[in-house]
N, CA, C and O of each residue as an XYZ file, in Angstrom:
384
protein
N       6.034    -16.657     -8.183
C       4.783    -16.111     -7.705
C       4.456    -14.828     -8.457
O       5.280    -14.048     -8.932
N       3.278    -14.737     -8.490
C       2.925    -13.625     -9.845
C       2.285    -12.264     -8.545
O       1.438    -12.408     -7.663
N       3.022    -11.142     -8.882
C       3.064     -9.903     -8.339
C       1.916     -9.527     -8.966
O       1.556    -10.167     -9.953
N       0.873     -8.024     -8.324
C       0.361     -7.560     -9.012
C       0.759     -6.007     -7.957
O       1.387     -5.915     -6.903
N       0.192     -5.136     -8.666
C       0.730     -3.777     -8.453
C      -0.496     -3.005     -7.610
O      -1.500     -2.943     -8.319
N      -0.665     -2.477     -6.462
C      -1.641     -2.210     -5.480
C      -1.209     -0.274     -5.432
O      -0.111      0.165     -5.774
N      -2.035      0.339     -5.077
C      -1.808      1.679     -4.386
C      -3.258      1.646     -3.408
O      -4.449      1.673     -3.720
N      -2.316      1.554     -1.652
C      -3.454      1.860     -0.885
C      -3.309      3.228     -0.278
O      -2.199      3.739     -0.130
N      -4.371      3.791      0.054
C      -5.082      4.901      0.500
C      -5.670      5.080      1.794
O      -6.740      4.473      1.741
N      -5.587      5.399      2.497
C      -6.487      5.272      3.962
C      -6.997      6.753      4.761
O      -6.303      7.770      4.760
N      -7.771      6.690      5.147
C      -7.925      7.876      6.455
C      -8.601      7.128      7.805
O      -9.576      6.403      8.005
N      -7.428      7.774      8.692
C      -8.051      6.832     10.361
C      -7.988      8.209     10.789
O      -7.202      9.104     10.478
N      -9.261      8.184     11.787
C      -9.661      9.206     12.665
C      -9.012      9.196     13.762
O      -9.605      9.937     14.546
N      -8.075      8.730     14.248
C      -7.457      8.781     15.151
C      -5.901      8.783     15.104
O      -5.416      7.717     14.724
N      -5.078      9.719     15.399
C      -3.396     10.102     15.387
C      -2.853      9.115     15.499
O      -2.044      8.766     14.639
N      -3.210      8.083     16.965
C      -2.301      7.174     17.487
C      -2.405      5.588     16.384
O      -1.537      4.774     16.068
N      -3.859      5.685     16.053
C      -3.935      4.429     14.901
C      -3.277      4.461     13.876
O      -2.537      3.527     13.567
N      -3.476      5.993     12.841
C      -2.567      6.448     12.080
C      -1.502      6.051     11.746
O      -1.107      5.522     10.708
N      -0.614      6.554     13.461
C       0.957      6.131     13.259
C       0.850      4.424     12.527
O       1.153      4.171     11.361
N       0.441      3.595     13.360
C      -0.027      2.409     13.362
C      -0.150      1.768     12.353
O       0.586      0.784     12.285
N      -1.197      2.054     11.036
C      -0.643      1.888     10.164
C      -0.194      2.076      8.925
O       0.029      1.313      7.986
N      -0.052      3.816      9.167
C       1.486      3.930      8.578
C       2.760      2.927      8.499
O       3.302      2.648      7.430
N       3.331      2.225     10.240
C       4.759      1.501     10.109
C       3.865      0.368      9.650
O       4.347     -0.191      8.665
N       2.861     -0.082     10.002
C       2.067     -1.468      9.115
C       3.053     -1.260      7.595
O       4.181     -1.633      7.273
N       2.131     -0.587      7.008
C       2.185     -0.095      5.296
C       3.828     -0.123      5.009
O       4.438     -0.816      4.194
N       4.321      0.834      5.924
C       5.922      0.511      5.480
C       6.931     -0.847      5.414
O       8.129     -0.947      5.148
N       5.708     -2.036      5.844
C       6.603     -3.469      5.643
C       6.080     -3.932      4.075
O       6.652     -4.746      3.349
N       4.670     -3.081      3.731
C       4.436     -3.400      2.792
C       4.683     -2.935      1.099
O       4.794     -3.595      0.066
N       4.698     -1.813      1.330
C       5.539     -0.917      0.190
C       5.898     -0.114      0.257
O       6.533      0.014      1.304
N       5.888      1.132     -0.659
C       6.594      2.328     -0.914
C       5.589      3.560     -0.515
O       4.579      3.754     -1.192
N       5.827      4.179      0.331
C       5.212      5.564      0.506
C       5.441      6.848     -0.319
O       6.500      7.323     -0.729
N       3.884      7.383     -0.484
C       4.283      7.814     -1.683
C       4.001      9.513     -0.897
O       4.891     10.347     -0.731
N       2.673      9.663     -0.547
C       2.478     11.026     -0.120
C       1.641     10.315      1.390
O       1.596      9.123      1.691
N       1.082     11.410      2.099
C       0.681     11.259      3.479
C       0.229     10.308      3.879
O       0.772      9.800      4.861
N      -1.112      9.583      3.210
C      -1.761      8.049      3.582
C      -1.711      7.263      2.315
O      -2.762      6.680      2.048
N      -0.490      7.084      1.277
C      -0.823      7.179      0.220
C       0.496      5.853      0.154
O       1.561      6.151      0.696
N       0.370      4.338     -0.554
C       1.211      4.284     -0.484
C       1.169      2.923     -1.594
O       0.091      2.345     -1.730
N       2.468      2.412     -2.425
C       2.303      1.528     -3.823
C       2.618      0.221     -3.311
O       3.215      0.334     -2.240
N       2.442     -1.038     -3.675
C       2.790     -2.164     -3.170
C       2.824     -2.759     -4.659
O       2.396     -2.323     -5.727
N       3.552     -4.011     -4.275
C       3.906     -4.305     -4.934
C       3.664     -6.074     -4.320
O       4.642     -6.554     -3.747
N       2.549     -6.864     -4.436
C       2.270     -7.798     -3.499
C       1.841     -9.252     -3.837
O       0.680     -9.170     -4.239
N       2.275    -10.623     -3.858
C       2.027    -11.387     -4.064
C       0.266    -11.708     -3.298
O      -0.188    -10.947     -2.443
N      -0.359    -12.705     -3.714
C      -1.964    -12.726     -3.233
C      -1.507    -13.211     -1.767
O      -2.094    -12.705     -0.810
N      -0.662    -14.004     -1.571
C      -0.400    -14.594      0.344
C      -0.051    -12.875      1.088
O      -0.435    -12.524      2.204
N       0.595    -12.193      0.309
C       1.042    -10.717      1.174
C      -0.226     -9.731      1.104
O      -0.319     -8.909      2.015
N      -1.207     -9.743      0.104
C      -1.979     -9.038      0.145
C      -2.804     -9.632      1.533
O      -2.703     -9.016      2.595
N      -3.535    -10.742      1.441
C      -3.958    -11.200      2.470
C      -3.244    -10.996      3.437
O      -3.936    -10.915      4.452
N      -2.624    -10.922      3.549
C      -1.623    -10.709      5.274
C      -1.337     -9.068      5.446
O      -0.992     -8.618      6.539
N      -1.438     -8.575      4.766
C      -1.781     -6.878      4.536
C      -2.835     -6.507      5.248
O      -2.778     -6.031      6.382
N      -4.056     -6.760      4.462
C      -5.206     -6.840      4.828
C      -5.787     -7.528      6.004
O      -6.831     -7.146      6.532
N      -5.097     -8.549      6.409
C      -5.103     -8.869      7.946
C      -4.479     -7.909      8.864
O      -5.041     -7.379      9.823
N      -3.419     -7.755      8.533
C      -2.658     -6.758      9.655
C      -3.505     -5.413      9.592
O      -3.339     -4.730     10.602
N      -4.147     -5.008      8.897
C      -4.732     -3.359      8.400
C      -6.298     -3.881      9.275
O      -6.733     -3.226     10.222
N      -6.884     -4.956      8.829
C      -8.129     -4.831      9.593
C      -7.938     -5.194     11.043
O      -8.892     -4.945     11.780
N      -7.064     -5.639     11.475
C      -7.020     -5.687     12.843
C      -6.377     -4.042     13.720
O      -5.900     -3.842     14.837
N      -6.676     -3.154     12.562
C      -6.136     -2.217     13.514
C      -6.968     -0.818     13.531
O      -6.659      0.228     14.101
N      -8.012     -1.080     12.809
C      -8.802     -0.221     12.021
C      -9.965      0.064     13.034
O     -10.403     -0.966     13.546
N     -10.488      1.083     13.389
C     -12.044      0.974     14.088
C     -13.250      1.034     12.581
O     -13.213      1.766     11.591
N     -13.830      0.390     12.808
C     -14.484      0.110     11.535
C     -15.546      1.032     10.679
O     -15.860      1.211      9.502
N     -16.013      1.645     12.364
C     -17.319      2.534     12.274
C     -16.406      4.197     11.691
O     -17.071      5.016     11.055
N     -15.209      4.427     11.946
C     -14.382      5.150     11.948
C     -13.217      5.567     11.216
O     -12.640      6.648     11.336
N     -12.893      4.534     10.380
C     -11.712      4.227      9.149
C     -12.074      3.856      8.215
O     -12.997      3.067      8.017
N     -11.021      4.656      7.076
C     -11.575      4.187      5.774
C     -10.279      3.684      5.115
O      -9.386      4.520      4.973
N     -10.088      2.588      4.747
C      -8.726      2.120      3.887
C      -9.342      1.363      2.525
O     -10.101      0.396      2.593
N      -8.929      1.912      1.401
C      -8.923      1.418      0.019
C      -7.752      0.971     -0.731
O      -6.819      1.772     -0.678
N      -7.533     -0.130     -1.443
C      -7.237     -0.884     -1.928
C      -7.367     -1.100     -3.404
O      -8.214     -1.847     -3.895
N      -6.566     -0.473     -4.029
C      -7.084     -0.587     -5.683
C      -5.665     -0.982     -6.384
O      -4.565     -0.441     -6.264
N      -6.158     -2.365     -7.330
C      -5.444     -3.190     -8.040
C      -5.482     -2.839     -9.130
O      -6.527     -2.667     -9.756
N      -4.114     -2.628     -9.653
C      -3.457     -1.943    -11.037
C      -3.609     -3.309    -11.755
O      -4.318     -3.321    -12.761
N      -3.222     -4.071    -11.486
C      -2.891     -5.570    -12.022
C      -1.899     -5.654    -11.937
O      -1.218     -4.930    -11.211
N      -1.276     -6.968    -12.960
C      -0.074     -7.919    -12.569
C       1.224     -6.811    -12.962
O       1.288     -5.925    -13.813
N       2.159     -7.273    -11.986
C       3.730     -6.346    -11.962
C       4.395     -6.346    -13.673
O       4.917     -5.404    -14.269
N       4.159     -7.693    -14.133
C       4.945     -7.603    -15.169
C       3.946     -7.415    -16.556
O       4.482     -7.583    -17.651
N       2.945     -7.174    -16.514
C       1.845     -6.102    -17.170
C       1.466     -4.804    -17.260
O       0.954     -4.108    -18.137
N       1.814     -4.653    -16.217
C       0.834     -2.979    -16.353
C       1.993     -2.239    -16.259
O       3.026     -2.680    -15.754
N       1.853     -0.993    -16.783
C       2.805     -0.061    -16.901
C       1.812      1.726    -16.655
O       1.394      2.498    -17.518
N       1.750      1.810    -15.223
C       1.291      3.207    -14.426
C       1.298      4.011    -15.282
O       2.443      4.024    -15.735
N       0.506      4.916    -15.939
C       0.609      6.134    -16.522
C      -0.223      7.442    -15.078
O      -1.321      7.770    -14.629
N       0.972      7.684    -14.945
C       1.107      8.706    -13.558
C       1.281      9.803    -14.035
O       2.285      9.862    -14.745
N       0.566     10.951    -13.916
C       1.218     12.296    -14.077
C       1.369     13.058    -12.492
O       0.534     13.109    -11.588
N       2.628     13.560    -12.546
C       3.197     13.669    -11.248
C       3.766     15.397    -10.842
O       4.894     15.789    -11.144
N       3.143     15.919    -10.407
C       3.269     17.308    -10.346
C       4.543     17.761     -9.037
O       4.308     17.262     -7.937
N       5.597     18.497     -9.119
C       5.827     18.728     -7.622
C       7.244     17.398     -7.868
O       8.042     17.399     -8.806
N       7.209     16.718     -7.100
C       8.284     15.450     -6.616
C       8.053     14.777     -7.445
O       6.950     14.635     -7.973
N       9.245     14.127     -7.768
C       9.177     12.911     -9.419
C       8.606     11.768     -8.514
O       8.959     11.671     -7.339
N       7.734     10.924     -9.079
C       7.179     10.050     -9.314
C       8.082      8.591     -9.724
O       8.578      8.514    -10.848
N       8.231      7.580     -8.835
C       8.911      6.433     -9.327
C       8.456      5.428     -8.840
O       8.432      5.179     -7.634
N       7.781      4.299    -10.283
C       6.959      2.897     -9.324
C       7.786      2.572     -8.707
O       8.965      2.922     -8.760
N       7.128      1.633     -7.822
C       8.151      0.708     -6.885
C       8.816     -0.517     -8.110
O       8.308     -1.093     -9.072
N       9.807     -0.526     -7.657
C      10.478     -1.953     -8.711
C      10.683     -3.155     -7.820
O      10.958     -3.081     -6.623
N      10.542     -4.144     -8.433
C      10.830     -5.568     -7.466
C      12.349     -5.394     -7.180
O      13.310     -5.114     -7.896
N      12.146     -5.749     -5.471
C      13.658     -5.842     -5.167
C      13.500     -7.220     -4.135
O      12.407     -7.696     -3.829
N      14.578     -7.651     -3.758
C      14.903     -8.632     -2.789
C      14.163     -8.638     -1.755
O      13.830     -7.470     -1.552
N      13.581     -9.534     -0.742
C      13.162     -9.146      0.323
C      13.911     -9.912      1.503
O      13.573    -11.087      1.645
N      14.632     -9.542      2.147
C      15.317    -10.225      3.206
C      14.138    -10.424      4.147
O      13.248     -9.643      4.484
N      14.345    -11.498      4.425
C      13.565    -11.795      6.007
C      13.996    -12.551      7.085
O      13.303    -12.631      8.099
């Protein structure tokens, strides 16, 4: 299955949604800074991402973005990283 490389972004107006999906995001990739976070996602996980994220979202009220780097074994991030080193996510195993 062909990976492509995601960094989502969000702001929810509300603390308790927040938390919410924050632990969402953490089944999905790597956290990077506060709402900030890299995936690493086949197209069935993106969709199921994006399901789990819009069912939790008030619509009139949240903003979550979604921007595709492209495919995992293509693109290569040119990040400049100030502060804390910077490390893509790498494909690892996924137990389930």
């Amino acid at each position: 299955m062909t990976e492509r490389l995601y960094i989502v972004t969000y702001d929810i107006a509300s603390r308790r949604r927040w938390r919410k999906v924050f632990r969402t995001m953490q089944g999905y990739g790597e956290w990077l800074q506060l709402s900030v976070f890299q995936c690493r996602l086949t197209a069935r996980r993106r969709v199921e991402m994006v399901s789990d994220l819009d069912s939790l979202l008030h619509h009139g009220d949240d903003h979550v973005l979604i921007v595709d780097l492209g495919p995992t074994d293509k693109v290569s991030p040119r990040v400049e990283s100030l502060g804390k080193r910077f490390d893509a996510v790498a494909r690892e195993p996924i137990i389930v």
